[in-house]
C-alpha positions as CSV (number, residue, x, y, z in Angstrom):
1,X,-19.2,-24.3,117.7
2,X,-15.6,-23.6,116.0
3,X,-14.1,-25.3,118.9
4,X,-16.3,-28.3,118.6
5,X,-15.2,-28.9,114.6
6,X,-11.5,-28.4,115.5
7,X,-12.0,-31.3,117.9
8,X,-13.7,-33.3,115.3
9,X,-11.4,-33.1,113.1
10,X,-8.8,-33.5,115.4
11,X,-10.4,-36.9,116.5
12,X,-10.8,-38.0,113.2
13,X,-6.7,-37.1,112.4
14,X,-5.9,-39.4,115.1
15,X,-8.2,-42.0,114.3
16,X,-7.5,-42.1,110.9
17,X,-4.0,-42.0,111.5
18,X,-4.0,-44.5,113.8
19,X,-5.8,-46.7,111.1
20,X,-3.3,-46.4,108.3
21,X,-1.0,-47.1,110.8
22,X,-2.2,-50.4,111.7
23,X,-2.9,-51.3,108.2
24,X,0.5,-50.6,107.2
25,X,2.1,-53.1,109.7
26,X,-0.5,-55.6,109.3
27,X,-1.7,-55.3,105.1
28,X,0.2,-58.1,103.3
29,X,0.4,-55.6,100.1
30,X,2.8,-52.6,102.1
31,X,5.1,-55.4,103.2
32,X,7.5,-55.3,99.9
33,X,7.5,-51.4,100.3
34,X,8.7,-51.9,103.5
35,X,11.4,-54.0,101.6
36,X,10.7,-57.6,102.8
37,X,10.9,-60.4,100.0
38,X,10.7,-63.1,102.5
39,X,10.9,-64.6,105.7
40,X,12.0,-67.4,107.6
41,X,10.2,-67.6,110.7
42,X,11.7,-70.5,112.4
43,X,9.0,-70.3,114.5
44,X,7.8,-74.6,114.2
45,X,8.6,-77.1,112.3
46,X,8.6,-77.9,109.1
47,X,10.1,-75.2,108.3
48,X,9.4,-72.9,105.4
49,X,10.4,-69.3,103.4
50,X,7.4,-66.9,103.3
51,X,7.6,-65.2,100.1
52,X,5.5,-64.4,97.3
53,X,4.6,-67.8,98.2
54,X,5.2,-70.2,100.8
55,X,7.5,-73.2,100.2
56,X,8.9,-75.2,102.4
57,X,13.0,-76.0,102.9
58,X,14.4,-79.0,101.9
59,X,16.8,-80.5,103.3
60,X,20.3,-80.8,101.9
61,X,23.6,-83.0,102.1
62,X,23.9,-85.2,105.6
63,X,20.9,-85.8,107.2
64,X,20.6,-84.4,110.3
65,X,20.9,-86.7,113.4
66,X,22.1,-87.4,117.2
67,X,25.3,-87.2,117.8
68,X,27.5,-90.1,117.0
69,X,29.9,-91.5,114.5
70,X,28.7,-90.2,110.7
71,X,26.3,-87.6,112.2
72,X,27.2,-84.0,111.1
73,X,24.5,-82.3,112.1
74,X,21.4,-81.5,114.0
75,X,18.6,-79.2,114.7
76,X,15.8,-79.0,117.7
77,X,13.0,-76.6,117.7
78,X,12.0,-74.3,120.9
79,X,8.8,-73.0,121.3
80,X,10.4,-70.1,123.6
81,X,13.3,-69.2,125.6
82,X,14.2,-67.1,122.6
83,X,14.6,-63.1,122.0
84,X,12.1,-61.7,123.8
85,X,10.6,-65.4,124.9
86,X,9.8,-66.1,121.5
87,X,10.5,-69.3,119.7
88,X,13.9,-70.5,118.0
89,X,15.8,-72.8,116.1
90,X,18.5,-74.5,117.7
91,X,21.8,-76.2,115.3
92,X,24.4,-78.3,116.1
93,X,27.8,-78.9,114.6
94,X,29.0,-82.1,116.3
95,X,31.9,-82.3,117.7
96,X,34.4,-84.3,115.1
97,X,36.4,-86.2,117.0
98,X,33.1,-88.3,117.5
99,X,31.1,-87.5,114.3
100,X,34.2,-87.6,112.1
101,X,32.8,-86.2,109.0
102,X,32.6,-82.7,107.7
103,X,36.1,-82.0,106.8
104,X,34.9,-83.2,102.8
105,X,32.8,-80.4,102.3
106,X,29.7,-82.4,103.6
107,X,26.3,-80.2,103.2
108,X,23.6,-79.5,106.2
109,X,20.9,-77.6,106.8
110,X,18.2,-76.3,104.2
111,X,17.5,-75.5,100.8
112,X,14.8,-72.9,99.4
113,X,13.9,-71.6,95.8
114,X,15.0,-67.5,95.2
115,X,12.0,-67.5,93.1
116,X,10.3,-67.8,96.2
117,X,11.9,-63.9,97.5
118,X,11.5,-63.0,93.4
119,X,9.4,-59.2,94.0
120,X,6.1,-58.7,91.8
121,X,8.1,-56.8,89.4
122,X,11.1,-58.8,89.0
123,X,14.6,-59.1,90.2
124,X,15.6,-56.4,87.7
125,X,14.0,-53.5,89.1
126,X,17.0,-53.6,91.5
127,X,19.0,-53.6,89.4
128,X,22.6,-54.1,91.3
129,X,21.1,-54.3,94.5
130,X,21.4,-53.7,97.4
131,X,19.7,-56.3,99.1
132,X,20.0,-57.3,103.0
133,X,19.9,-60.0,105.1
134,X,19.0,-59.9,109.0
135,X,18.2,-62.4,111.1
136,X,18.8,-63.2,115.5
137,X,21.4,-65.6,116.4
138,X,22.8,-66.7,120.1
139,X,25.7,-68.7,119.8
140,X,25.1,-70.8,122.6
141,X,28.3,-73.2,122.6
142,X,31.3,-71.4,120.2
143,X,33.2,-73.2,117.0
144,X,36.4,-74.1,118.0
145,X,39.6,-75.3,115.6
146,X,40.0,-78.5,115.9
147,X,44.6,-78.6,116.3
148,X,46.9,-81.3,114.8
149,X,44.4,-83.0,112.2
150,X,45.6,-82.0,108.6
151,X,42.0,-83.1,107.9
152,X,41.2,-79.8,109.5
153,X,42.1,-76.7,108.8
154,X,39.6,-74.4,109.6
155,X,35.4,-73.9,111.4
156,X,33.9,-71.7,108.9
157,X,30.5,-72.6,108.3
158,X,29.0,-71.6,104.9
159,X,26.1,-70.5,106.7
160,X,24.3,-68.4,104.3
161,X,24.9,-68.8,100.1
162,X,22.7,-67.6,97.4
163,X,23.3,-67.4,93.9
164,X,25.6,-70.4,94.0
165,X,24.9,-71.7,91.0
166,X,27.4,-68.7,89.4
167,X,31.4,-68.8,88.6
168,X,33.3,-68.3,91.7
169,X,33.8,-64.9,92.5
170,X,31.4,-63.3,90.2
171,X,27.9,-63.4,91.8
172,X,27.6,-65.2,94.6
173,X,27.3,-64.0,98.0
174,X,28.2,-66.5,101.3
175,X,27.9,-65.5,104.8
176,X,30.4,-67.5,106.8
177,X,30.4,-68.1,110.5
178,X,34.5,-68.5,111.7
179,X,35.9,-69.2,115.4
180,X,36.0,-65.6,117.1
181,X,40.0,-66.3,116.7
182,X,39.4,-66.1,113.1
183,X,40.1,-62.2,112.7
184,X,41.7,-61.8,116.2
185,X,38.9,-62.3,118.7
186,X,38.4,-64.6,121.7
187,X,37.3,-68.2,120.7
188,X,35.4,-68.6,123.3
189,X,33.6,-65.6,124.1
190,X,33.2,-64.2,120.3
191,X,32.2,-65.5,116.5
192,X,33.8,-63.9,113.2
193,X,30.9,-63.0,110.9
194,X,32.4,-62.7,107.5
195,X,30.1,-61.5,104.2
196,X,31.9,-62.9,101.1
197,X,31.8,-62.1,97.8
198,X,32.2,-65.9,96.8
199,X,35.1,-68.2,97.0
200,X,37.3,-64.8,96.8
201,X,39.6,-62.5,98.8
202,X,37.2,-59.6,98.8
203,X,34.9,-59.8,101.9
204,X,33.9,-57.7,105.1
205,X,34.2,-59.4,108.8
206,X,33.6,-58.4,112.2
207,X,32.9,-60.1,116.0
208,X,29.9,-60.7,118.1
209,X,29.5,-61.9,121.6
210,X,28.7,-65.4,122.2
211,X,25.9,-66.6,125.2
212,X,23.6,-63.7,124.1
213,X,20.6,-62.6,121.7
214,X,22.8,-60.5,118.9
215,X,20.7,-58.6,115.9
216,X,22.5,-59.0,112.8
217,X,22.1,-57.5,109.5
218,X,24.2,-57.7,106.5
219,X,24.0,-56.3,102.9
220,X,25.5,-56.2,99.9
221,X,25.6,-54.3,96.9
222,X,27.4,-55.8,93.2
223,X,29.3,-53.6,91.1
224,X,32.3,-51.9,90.9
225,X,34.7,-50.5,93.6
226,X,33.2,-47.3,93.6
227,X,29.3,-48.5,94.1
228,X,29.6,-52.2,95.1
229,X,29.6,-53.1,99.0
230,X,29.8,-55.7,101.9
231,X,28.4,-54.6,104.9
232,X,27.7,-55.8,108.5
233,X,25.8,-54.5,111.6
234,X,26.0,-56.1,115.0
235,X,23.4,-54.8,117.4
236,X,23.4,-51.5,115.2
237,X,20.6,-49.5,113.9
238,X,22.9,-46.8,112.4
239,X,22.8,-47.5,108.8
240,X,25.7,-45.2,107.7
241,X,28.4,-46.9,110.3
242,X,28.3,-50.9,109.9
243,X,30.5,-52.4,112.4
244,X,32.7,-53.8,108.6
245,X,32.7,-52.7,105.4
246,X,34.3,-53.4,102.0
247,X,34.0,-52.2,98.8
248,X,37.5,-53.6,97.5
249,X,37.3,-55.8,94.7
250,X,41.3,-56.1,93.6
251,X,41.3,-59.9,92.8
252,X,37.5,-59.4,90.8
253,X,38.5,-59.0,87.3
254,X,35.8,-61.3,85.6
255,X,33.4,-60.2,82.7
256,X,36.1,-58.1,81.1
257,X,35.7,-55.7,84.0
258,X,38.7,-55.0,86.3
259,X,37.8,-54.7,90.2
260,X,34.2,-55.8,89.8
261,X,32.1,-57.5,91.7
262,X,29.3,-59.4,89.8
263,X,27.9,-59.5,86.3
264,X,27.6,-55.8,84.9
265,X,24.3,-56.5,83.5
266,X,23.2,-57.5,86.7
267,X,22.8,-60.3,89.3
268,X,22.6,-63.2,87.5
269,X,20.2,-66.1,89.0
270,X,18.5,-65.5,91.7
271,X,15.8,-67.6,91.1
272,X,18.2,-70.6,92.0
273,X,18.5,-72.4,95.5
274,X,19.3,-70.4,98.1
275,X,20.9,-72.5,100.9
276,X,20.8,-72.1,104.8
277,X,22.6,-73.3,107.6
278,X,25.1,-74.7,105.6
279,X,28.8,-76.1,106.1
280,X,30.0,-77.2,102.5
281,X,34.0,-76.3,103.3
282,X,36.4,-78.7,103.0
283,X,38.1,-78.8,106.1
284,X,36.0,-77.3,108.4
285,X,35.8,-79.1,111.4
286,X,35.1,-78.5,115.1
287,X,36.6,-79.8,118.4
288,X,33.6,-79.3,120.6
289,X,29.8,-79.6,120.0
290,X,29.0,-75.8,118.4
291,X,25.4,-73.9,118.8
292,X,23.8,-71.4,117.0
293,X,20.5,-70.5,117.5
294,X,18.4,-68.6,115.0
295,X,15.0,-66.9,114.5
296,X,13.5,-64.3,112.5
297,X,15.1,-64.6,109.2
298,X,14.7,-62.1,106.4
299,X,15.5,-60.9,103.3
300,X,15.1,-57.6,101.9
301,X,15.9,-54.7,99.8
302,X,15.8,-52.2,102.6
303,X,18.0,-51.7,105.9
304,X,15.7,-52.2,109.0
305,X,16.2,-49.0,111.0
306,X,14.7,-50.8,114.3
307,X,15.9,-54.3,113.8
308,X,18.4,-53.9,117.2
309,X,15.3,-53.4,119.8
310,X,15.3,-50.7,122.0
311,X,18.3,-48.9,120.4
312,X,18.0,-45.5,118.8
313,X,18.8,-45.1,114.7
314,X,20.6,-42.2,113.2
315,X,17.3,-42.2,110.3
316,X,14.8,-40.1,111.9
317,X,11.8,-42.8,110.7
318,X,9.0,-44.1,112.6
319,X,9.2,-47.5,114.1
320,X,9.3,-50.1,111.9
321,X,9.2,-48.3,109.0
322,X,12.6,-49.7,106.9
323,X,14.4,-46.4,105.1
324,X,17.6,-46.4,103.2
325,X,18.8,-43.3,102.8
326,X,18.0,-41.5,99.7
327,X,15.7,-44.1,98.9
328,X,12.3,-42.3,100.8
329,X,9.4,-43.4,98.7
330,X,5.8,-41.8,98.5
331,X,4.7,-44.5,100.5
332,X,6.1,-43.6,103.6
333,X,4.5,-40.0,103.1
334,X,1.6,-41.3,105.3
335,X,3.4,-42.6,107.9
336,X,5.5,-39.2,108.1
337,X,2.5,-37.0,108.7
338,X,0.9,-39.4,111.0
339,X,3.8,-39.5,113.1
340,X,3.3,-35.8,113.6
341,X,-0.2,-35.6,114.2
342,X,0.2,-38.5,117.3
343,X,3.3,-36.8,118.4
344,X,1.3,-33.5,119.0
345,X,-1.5,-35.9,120.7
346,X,1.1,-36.7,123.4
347,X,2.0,-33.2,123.6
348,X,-1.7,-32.3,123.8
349,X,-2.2,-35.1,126.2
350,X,0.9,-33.6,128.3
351,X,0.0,-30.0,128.6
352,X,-3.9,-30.5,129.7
């Protein structure tokens, strides 16, 4: 009879176990604990940001079109081919010699409300941050310098911004895509990823392969020198070694603070547009037809311990589950003891 009740409640361990694990990767409600404030599926068209609502993008600056003269831009939609067959969004940067314009800062791609990522309690309860963004990208055809043009000067794409709406330097935060030559690399073979901390000197950058799926996060934390970041991880789950890192702020002197990056009272704005796939440089040009595609964009206030797939992370934490170190909440408790009681079920399974 004793043996009977341990098996019944062993059952019901693993059953109940295996139903608050479901419902925590499927319940809307556990999604912000897991630290998403919105997504970007990219997954059809028209596109939209999946928030507290769902809006969908606008688009900004030059139209998008087929290449030819006065076409900056376009985009196609793929309903798979993608990481792991899924679907993507494909971008173009036309080549300038035909389109001849986006040297004048021209805009392109999308526009979205931060009020859309704003978290039930408000952006304050973050205080400084940090927040991340990750997303997949192939660069399928690389952004090359366009040489001998003074209209020219550079390929950096203005790919991410939000909180644009701020001084220079102070708030905002761009994410940049440069020629792989930009810091060093191949042009060819490689893309510079560089996390800015506005129109400033203070930034972090690194290189990814080109013709491949690559899993990208970056974050960023305001502040000063000693708690304020830029961060970037290429195909890495480890949270504690981005592949760059910053936290030098020398030419940030703003708000009467000296090597400070952001308002001291906080992030200011949020709730303003937050723009995607973006040029806006003056300058920026390429001299062959660039690609990017892109799927699964979020935003969040947690690193993603599993966002490269099939890697291992040096946070012990179940699949899934988004941890930043130090910041374990009672939520996950669940999750932890759950984790034990199907790991002992294999070990059960293994031994009879």
């Amino acid at each position: 009879m004793a043996i009977v009740n341990s098996k019944r409640v062993w059952h019901r361990l693993v059953g109940g176990c295996a139903a608050v694990m479901a419902a925590g990767l499927i319940a809307p409600g556990l999604a912000q604990a897991q630290g998403e404030l919105g997504t970007i599926p990219f997954r059809s068209t028209p596109y939209t940001v999946v928030g507290n609502t769902t809006q969908g993008l606008t688009l900004v600056g030059a139209r998008p079109g087929p290449k030819g003269p006065g076409s900056l831009w376009n985009f196609a939609q793929f309903g798979s081919g993608g990481h792991a067959n899924g679907p993507f969004m494909r971008y173009y940067w036309w080549d300038w010699d035909v389109s001849r314009v986006g040297h004048d800062a021209d805009q392109a791609g999308w526009t979205g409300d931060g009020s859309v990522l704003r978290p039930a309690g408000g952006w304050s309860q973050f205080g400084q941050g940090p927040f991340y963004l990750r997303f997949r990208m192939r660069v399928a055809a690389p952004l090359l310098e366009v040489r001998g043009q003074s209209a020219c000067d550079d390929s950096q794409m203005k790919w991410f911004i939000w909180n644009n709406f701020t001084p220079e330097g102070t708030d905002r935060v761009i994410l940049m895509f440069h020629s792989g030559a930009q810091i060093g690399g191949n042009e060819m073979t490689q893309t510079t990823l560089q996390l800015r901390a506005g129109v400033s000197g203070s930034w972090a950058a690194t290189l990814m392969p080109n013709s491949q799926w690559v899993h990208v996060q970056v974050g960023w934390r305001w502040g000063p020198e000693s708690s304020g970041f830029q961060r970037i991880w290429v195909n890495n789950n480890s949270y504690g070694s981005p592949n760059a890192h910053n936290n030098r702020f020398d030419d940030l002197d703003v708000w009467g603070r000296t090597d400070h990056w952001g308002n001291p009272n906080g992030p200011q704005n949020l709730d303003e547009q937050f723009f995607f796939g973006d040029i806006a440089n003056t300058g920026s040009c390429v001299r062959e037809d660039a690609i990017i595609d892109i799927a699964d964009v979020e935003f969040a206030t947690q690193f993603d311990t599993g966002w490269f797939p099939g890697a291992s992370s040096t946070v012990d934490a179940p699949r899934n589950l988004r941890i930043v170190p130090g910041d374990v909440g009672a939520a996950a408790l669940p999750f932890g003891v759950c984790g034990l009681v199907l790991a002992m079920r294999r070990l059960r399974r293994r031994m009879e």
